[in-house]
Rosetta silent file (secondary structure, phi, psi, omega in degrees, C-alpha in Angstrom):
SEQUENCE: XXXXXXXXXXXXXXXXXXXXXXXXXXXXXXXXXXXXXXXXXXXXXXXXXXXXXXXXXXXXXXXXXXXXXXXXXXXXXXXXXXXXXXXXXXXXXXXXXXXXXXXXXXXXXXXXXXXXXXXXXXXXXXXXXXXXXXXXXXXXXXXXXXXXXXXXXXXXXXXXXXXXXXXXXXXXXXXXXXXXXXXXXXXXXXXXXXXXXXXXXXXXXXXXXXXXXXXXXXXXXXXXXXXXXXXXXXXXXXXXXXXXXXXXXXXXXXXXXXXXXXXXXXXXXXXXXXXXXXXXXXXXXXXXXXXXXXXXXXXXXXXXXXXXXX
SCORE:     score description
SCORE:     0.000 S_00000001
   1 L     0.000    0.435  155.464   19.256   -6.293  -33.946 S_00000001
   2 L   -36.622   99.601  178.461   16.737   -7.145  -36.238 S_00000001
   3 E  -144.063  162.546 -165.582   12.934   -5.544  -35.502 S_00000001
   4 L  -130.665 -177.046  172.504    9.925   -4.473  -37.060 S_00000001
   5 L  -179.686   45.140  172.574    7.326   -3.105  -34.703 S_00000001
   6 L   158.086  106.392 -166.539    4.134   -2.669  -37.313 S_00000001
   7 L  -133.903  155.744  143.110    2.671   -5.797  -39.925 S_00000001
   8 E  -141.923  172.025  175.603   -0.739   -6.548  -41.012 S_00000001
   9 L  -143.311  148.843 -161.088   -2.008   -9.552  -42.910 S_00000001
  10 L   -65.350  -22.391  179.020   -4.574  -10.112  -45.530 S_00000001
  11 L   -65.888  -12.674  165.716   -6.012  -12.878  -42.673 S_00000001
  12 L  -150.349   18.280  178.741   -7.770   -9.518  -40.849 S_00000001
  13 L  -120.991   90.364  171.949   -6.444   -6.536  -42.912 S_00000001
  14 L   -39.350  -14.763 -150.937   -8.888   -6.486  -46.483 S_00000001
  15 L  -136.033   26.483 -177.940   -5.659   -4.242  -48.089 S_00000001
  16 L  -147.637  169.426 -171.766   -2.494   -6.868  -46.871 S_00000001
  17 L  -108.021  160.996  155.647   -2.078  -10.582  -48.481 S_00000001
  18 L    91.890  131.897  164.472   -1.094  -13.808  -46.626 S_00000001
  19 L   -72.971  168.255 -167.107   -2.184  -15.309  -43.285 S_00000001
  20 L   -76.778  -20.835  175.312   -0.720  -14.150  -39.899 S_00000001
  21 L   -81.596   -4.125  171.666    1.141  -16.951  -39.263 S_00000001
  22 H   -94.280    6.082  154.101    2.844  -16.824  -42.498 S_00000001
  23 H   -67.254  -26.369  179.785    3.853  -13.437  -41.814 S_00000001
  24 H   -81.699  -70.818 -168.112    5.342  -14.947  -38.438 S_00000001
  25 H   -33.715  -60.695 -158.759    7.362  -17.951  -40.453 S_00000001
  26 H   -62.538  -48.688  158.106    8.577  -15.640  -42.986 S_00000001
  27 H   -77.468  -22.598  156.578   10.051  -13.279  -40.311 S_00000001
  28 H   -21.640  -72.901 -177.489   11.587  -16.392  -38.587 S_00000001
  29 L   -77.898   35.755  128.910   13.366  -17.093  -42.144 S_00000001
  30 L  -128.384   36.969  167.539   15.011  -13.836  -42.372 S_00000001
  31 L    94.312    4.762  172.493   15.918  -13.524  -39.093 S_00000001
  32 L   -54.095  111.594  170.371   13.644  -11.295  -36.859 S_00000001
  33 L   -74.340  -37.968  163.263   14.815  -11.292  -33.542 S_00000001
  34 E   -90.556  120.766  169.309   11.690   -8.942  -32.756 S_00000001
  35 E  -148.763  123.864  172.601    8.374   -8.684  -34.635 S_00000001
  36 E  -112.010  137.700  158.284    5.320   -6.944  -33.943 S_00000001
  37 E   -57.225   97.860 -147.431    1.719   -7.550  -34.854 S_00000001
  38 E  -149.195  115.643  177.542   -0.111   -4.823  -35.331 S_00000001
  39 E  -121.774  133.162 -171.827   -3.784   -4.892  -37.336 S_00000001
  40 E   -72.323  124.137  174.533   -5.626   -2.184  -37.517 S_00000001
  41 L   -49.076  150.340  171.198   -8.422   -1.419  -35.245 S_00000001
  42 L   -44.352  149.297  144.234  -12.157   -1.543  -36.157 S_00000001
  43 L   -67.472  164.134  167.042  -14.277    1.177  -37.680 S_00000001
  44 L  -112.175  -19.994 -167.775  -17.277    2.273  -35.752 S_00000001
  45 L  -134.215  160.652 -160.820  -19.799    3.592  -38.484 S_00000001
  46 L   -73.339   -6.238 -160.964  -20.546    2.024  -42.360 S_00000001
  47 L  -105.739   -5.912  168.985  -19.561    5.632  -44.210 S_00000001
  48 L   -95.780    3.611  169.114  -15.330    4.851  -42.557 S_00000001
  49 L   -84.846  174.331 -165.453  -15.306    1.735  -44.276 S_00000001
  50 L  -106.004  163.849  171.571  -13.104    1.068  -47.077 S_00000001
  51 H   -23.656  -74.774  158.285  -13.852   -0.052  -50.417 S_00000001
  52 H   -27.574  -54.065 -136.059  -12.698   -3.555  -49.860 S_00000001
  53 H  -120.856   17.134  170.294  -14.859   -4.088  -46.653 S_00000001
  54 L   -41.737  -27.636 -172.688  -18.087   -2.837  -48.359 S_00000001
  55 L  -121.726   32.454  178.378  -19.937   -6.049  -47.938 S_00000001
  56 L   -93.644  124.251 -170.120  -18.373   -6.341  -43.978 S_00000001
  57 L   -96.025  147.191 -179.235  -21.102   -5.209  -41.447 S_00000001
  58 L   -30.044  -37.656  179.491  -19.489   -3.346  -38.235 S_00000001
  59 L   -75.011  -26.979 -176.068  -19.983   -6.460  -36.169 S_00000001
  60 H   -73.569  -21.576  175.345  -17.992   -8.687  -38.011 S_00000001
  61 H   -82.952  -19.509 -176.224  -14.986   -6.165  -38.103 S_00000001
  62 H   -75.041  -48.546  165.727  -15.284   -5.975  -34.069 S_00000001
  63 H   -28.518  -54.310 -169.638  -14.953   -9.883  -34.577 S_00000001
  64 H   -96.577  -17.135  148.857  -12.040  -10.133  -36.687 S_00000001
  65 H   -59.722  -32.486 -168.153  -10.452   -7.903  -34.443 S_00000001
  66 H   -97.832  -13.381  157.495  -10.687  -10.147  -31.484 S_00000001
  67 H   -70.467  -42.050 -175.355   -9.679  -13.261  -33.460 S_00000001
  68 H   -61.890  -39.669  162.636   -6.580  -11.296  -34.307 S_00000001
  69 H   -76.117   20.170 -138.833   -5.652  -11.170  -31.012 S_00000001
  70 H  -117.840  -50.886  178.510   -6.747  -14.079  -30.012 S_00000001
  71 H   -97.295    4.807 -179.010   -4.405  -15.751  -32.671 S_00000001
  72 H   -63.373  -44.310 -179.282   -1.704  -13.322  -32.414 S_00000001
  73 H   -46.753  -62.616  168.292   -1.393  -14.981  -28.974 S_00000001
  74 H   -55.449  -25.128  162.577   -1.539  -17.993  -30.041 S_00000001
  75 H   -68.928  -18.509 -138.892    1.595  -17.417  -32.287 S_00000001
  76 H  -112.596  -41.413  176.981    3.445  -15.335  -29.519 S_00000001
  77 H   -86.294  -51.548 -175.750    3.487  -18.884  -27.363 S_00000001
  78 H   -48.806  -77.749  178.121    3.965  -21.033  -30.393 S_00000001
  79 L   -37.662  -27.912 -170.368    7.435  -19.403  -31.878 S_00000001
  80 L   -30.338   -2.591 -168.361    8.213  -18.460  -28.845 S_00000001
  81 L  -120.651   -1.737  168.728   11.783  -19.936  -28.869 S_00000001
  82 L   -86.747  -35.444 -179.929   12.071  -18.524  -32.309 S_00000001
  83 L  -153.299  157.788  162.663   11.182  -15.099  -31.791 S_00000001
  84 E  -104.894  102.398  155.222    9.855  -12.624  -29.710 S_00000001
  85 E   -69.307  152.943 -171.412    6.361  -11.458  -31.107 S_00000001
  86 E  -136.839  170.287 -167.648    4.838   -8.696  -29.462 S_00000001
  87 E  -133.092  126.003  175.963    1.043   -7.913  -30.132 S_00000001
  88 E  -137.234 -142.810  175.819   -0.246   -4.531  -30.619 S_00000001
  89 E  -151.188  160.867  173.235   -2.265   -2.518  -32.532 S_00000001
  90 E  -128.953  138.773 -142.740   -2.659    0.624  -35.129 S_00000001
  91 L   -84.960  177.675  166.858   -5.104    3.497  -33.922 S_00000001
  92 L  -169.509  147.093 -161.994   -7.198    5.095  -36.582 S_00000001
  93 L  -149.091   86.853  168.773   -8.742    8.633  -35.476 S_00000001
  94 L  -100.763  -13.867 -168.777  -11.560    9.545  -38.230 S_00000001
  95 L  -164.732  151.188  151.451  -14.041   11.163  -35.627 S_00000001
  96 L   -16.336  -56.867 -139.386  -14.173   11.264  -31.252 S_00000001
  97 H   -64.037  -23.070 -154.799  -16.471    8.222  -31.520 S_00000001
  98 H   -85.640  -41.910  172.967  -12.531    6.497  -32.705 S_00000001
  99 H   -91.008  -23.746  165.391  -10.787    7.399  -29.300 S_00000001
 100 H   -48.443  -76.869 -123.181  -13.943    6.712  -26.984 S_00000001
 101 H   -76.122  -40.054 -173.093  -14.325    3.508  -28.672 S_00000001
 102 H   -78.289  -35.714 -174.539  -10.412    2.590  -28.670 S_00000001
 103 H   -53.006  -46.817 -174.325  -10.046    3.584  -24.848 S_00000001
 104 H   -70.114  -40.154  163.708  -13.095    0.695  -24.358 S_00000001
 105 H   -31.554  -52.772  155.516  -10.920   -1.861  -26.642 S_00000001
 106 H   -17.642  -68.087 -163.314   -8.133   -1.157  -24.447 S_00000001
 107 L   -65.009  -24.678 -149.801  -10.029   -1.614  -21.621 S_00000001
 108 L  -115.910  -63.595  177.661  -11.635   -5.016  -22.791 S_00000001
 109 L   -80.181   35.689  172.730   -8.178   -6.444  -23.843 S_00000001
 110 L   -49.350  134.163 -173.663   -6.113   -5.423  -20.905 S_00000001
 111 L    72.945  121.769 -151.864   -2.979   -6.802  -20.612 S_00000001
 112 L   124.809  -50.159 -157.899   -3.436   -8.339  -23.742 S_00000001
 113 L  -125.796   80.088 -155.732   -2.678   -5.399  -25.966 S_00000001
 114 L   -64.068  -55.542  166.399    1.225   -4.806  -25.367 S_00000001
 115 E  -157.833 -154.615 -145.647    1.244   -1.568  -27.061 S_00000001
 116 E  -139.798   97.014  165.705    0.319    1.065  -29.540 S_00000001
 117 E   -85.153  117.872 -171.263    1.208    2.209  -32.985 S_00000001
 118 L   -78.251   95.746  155.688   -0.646    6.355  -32.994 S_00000001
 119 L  -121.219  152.678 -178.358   -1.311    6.727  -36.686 S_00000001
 120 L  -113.473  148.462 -157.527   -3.265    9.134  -38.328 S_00000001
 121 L  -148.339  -29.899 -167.588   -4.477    7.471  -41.825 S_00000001
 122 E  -109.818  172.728  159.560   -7.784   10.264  -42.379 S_00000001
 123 E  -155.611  124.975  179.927   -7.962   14.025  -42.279 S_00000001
 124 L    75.384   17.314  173.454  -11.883   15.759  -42.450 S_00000001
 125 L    87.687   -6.912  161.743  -12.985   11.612  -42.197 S_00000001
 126 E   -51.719   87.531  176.491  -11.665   11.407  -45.533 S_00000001
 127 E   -40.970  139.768  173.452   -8.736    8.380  -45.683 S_00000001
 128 L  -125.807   18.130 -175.443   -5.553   10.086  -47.184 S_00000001
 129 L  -130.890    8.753  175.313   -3.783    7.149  -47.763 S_00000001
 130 L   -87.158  -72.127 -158.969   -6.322    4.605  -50.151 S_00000001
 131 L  -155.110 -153.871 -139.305   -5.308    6.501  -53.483 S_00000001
 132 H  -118.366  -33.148 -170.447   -4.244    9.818  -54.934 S_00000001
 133 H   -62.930  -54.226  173.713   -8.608   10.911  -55.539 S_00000001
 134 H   -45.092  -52.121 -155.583   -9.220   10.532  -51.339 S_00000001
 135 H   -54.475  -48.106 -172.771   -5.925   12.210  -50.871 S_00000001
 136 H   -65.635  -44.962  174.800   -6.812   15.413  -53.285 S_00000001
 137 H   -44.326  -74.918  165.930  -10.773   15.224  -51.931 S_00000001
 138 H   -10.628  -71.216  179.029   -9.350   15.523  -48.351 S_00000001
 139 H   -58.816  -38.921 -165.663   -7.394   18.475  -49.529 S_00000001
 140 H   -67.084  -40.360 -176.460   -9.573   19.905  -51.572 S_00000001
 141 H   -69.393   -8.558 -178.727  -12.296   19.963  -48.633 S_00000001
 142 L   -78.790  140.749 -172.651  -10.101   22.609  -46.667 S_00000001
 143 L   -85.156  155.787 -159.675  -10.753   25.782  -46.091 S_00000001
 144 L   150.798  143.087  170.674   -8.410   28.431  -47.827 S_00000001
 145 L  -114.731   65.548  139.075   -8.378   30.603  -51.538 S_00000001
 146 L  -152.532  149.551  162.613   -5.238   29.252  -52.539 S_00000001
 147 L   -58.443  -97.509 -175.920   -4.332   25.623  -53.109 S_00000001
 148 L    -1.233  -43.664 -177.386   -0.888   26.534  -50.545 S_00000001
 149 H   -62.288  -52.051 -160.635   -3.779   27.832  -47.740 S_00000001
 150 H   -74.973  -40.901  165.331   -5.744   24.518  -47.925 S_00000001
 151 H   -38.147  -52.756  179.434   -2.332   22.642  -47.834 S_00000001
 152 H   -82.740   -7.478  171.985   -1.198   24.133  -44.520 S_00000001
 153 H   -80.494  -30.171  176.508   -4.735   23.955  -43.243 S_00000001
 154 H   -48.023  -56.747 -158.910   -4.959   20.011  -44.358 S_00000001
 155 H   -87.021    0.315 -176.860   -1.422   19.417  -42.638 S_00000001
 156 H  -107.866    6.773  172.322   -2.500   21.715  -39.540 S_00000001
 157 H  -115.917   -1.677  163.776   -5.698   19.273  -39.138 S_00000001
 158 L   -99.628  -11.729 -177.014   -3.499   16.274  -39.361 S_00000001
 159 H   -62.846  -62.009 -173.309   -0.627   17.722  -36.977 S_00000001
 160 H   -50.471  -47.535 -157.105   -3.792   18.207  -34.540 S_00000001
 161 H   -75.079  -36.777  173.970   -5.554   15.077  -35.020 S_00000001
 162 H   -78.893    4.439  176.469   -2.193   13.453  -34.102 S_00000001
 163 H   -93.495  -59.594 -166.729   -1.243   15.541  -30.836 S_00000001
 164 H   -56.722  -30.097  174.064   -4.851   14.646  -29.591 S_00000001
 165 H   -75.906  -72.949  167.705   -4.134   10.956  -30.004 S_00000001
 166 H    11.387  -82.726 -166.908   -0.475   11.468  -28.525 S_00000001
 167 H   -50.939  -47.240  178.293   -1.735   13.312  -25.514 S_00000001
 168 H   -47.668  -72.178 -166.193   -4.842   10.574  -25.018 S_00000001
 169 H   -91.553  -17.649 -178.181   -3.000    7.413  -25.543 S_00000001
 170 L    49.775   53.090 -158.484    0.908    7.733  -25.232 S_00000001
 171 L   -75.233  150.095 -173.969    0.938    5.617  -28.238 S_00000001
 172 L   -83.269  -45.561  164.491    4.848    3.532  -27.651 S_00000001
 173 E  -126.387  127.892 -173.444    5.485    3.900  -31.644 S_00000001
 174 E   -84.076  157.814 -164.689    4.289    6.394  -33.595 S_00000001
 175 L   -96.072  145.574  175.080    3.323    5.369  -37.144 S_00000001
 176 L    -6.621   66.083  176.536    4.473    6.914  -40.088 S_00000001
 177 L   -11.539  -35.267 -169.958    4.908   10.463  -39.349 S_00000001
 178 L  -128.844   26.407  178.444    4.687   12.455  -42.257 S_00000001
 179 H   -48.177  -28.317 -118.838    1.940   10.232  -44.217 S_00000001
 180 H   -93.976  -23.336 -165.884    0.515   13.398  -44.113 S_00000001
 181 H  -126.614   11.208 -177.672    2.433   14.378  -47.421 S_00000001
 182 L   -40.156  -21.537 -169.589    2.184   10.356  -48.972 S_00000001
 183 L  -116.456  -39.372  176.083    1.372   11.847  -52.655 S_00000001
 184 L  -114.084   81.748  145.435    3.976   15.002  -52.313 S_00000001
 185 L   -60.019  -16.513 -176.382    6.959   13.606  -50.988 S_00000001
 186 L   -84.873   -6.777 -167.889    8.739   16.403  -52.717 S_00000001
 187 L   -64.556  164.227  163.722    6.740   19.076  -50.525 S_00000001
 188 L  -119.956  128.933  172.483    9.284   20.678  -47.560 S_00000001
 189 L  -104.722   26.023  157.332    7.211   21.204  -44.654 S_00000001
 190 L   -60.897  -27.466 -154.027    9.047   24.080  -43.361 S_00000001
 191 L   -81.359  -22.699 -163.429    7.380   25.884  -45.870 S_00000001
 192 L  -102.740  107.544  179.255    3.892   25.827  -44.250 S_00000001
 193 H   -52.914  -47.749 -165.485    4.744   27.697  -40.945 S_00000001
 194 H  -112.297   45.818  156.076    2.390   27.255  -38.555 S_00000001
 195 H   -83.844  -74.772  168.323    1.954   23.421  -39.636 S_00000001
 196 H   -29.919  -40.750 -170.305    5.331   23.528  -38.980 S_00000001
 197 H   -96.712  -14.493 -176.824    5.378   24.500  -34.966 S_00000001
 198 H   -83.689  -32.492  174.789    2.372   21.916  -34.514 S_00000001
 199 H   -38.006  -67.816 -171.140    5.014   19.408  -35.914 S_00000001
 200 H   -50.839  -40.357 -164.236    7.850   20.321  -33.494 S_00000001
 201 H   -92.535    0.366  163.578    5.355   20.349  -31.135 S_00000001
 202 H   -59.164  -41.549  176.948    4.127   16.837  -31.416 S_00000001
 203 H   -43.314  -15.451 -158.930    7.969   15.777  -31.634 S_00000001
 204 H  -103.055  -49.475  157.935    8.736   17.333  -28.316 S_00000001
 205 H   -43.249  -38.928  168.168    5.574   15.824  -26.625 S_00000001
 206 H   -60.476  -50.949 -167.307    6.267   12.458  -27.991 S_00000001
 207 H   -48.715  -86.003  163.341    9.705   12.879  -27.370 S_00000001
 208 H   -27.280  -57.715 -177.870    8.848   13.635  -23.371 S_00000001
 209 H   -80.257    2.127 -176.591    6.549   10.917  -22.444 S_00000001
 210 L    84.508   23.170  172.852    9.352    8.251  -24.384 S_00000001
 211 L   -65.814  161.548  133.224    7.658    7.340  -27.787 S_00000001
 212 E   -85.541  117.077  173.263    9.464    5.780  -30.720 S_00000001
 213 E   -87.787  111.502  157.797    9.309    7.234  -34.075 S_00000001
 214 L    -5.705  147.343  120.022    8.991    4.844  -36.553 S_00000001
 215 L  -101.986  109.699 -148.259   11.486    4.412  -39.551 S_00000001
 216 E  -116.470  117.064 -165.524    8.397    3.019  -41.892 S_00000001
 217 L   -84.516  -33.053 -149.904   10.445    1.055  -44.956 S_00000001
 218 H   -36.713  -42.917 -161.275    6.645    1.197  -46.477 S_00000001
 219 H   -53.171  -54.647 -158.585    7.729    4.952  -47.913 S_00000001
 220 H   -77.230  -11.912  177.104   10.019    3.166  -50.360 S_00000001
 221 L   -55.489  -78.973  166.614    7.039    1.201  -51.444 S_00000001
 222 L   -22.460  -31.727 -160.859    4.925    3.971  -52.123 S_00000001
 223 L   105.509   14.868  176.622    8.056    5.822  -54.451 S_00000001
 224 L   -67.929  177.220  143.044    9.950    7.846  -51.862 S_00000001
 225 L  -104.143   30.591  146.070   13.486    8.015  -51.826 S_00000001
 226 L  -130.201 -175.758  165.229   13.520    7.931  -48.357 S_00000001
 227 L   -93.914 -179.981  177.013   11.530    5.987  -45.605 S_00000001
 228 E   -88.369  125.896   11.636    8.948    7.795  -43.337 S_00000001
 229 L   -91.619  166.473  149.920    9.729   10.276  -41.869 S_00000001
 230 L   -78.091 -179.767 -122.050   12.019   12.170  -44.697 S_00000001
 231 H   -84.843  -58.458 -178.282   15.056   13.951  -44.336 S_00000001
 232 H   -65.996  -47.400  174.178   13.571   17.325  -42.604 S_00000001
 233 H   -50.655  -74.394 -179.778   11.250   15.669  -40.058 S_00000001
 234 H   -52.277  -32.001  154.689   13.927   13.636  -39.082 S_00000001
 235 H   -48.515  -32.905  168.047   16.324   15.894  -38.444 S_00000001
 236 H   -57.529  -63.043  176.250   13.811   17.808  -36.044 S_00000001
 237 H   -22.725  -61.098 -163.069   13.422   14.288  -34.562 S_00000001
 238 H   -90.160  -16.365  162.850   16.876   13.645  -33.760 S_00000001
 239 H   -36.634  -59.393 -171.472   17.196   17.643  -32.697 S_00000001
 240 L   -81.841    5.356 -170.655   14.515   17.256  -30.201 S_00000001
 241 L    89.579    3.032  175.323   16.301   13.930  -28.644 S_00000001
 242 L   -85.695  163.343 -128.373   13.982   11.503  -29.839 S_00000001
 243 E  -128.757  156.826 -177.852   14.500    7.849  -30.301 S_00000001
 244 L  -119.781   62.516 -168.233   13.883    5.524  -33.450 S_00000001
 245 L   -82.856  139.649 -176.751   12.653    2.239  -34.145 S_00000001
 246 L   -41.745  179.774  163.041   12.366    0.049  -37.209 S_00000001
 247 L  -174.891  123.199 -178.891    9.386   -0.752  -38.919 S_00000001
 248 L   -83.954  -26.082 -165.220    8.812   -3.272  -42.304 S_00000001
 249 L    46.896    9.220  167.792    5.499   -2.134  -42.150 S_00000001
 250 L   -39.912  163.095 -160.790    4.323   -5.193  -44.285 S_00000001
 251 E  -124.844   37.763 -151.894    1.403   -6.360  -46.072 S_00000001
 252 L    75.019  149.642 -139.539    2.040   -9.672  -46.247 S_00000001
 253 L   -78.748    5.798  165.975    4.880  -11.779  -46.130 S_00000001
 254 L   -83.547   14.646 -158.990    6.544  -10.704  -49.170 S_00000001
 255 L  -126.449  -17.469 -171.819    6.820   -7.269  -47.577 S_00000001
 256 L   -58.468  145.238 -156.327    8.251   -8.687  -44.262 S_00000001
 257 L    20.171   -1.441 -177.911   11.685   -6.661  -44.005 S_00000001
 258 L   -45.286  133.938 -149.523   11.549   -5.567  -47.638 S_00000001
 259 L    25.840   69.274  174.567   13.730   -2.367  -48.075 S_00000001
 260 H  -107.387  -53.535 -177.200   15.296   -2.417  -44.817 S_00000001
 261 H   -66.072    4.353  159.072   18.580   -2.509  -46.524 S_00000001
 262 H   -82.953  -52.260 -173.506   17.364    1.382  -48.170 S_00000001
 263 H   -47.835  -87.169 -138.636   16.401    2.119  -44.265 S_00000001
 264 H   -47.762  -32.393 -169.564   19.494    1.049  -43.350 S_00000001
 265 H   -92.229  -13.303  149.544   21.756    3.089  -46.117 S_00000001
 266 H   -22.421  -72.080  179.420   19.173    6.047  -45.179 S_00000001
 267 H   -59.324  -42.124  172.872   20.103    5.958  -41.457 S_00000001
 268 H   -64.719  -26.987  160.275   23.270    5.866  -42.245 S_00000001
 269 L   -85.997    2.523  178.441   23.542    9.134  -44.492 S_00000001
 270 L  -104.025    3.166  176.240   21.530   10.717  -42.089 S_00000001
 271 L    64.815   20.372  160.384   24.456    9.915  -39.450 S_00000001
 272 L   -38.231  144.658 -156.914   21.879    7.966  -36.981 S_00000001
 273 L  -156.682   -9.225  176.167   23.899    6.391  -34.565 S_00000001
 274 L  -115.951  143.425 -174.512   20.957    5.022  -32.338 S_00000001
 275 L  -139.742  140.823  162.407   18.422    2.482  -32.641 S_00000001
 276 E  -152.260  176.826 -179.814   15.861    1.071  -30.349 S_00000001
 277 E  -119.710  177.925  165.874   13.210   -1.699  -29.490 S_00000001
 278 E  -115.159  157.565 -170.765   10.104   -2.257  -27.596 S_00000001
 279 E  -159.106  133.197 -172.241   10.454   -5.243  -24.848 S_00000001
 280 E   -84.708  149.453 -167.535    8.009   -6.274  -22.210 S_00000001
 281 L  -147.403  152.798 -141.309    8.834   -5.437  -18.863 S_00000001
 282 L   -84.450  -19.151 -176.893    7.473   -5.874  -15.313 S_00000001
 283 L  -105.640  142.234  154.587    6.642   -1.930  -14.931 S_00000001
 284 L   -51.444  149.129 -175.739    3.958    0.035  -16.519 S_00000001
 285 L   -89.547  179.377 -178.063    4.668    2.379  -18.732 S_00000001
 286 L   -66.368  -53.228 -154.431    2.798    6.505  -18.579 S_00000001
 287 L   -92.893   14.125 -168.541    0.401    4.783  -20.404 S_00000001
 288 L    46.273   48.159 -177.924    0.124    1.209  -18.116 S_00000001
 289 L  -125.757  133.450 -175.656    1.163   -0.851  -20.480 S_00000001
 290 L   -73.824   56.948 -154.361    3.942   -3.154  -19.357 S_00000001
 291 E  -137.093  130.803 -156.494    6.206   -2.352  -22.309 S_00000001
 292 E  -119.270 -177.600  120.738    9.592   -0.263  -22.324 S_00000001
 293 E   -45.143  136.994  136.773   12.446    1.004  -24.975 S_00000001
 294 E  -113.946  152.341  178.383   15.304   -0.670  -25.371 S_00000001
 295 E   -82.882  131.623 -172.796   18.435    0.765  -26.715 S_00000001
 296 L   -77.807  149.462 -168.789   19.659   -1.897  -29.707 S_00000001
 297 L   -30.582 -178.932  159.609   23.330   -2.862  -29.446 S_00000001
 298 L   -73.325  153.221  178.845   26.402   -0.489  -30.749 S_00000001
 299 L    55.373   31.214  178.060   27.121   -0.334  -34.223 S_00000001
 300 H   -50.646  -25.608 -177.825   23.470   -2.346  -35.510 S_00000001
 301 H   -60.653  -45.944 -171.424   24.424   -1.368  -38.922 S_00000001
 302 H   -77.575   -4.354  167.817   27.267   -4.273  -38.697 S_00000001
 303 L   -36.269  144.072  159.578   24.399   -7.098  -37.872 S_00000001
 304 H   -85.772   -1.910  156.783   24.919  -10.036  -40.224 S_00000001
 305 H   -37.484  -57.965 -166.097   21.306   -9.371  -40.571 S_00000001
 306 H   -53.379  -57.388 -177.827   21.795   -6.846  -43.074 S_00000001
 307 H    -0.799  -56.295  168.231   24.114   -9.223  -44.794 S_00000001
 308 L   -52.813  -12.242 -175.041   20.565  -10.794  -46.345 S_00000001
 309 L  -136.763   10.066  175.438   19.736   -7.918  -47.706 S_00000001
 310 L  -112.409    0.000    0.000   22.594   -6.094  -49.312 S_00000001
């Protein structure tokens, strides 16, 4: 039952190491029955790029997008008896111009584009996920006389900016849910009320059209002690009926499945009992993409997969 469902590589991601095929090889040697490719879409304007891609002009990031798939493909046929790669992508929603522009991407790589991880990575165009200065600027720009005000308005403009992709796109896994709190893992976001109810109500909307929520090992990277989402999200998660799928979230191939055995003793104190995949399939999907859930065997915990990693 090994799967991932969301990698980049330093060959079209400035912030991950490694080429894509050694990101493929590497899950080969530990055993990935499943692995998805997933590179981050372009920016459209010079003031969303990141630090790193300062001396990348727009066109050339439109470029190195379309090489990724291009060679994603080509990997997807090559391995094919090794693995199943699947080739997707991960949204980024700094302004409107980000969901026009991804609808035409879509559009241009039909069929092509298996499915979708819906992450939110900015809040006020501000990235909240480069380093601890963005994250506090971000916050800092909200309006509110209390730090505690601009916190639930910060997490009530990322709740939003992720129901509006949700609703658009029907992304098939959503990306690391609670990023939103990447610098205070210790916050509970019960605390912020009406933060709170936009949460449930993305969970219930996802939940309804058939997404997967992530289990993002990246979190342990970062310093949680859990993966994304933590302990309260997920429990809404599994409340509202919704379904779960892995994620290594790698950088490069030293990151391929790294702390999957912490997911795994996670899921297990959280009493998960379900797992799923994504698998291509002859019917469209709400969102026309030929790509379904599957539920992963009983008992996945008992893989000799793990075996490698405990």
């Amino acid at each position: 039952m090994p799967y991932s469902h969301h990698s980049h590589s330093g060959q079209f991601c400035r912030h991950a190491t490694g080429d894509l095929e050694e990101i493929v090889l590497e899950a080969i040697r530990c055993g990935f029955e499943v692995y998805g490719l997933t590179e981050h879409v372009p920016r459209y304007r010079t003031e969303d790029l990141y630090p790193e891609e300062a001396e990348i002009d727009l066109q050339a990031l439109h470029d190195q997008f379309n090489a990724f798939i291009h060679e994603a493909h080509r990997l997807k046929t090559q391995y094919a008896s090794q693995v199943t790669l699947l080739v997707g992508l991960e949204t980024d929603f700094i302004t409107s111009i980000d969901l026009d522009q991804l609808e035409s991407l879509l559009e241009r790589h039909r069929g092509r584009i298996e499915y979708i991880v819906g992450s939110i990575h900015h809040v006020g165009g501000i990235p909240i996920d480069f380093d601890i200065d963005m994250f506090e600027k971000s916050l800092n720009k909200q309006s509110g006389r209390s730090e505690r005000e601009r916190m639930e308005n910060f997490l009530c403009s990322y709740f939003d900016a992720q129901f509006q992709l949700l609703q658009r796109f029907h992304p098939e896994i959503i990306g690391h849910f609670d990023l939103c709190r990447l610098y205070h893992p210790e916050i509970q976001l019960s605390d912020y009320p009406r933060s709170w109810e936009l949460l449930k109500r993305n969970i219930s909307y996802a939940t309804e059209y058939g997404a997967l929520f992530e289990v993002n090992a990246a979190a342990f990277r970062k310093n949680w002690n859990t993966a994304y989402p933590a302990e309260d999200v997920l429990k809404i998660i599994l409340q509202y009926g919704g379904r779960l799928a892995l994620s290594d979230d790698s950088h490069g191939p030293h990151a391929v499945g790294l702390n999957y055995h912490r997911v795994l003793e996670y899921l297990r104190r959280e009493g998960v009992a379900e797992l799923w995949f994504l698998q291509a399939c002859k019917s469209p999907n709400k969102a026309g993409r030929n790509i379904q859930a599957v539920k992963a065997p009983d008992e996945w915990w008992n893989h000799s997969f793990w075996n490698k990693w405990l």
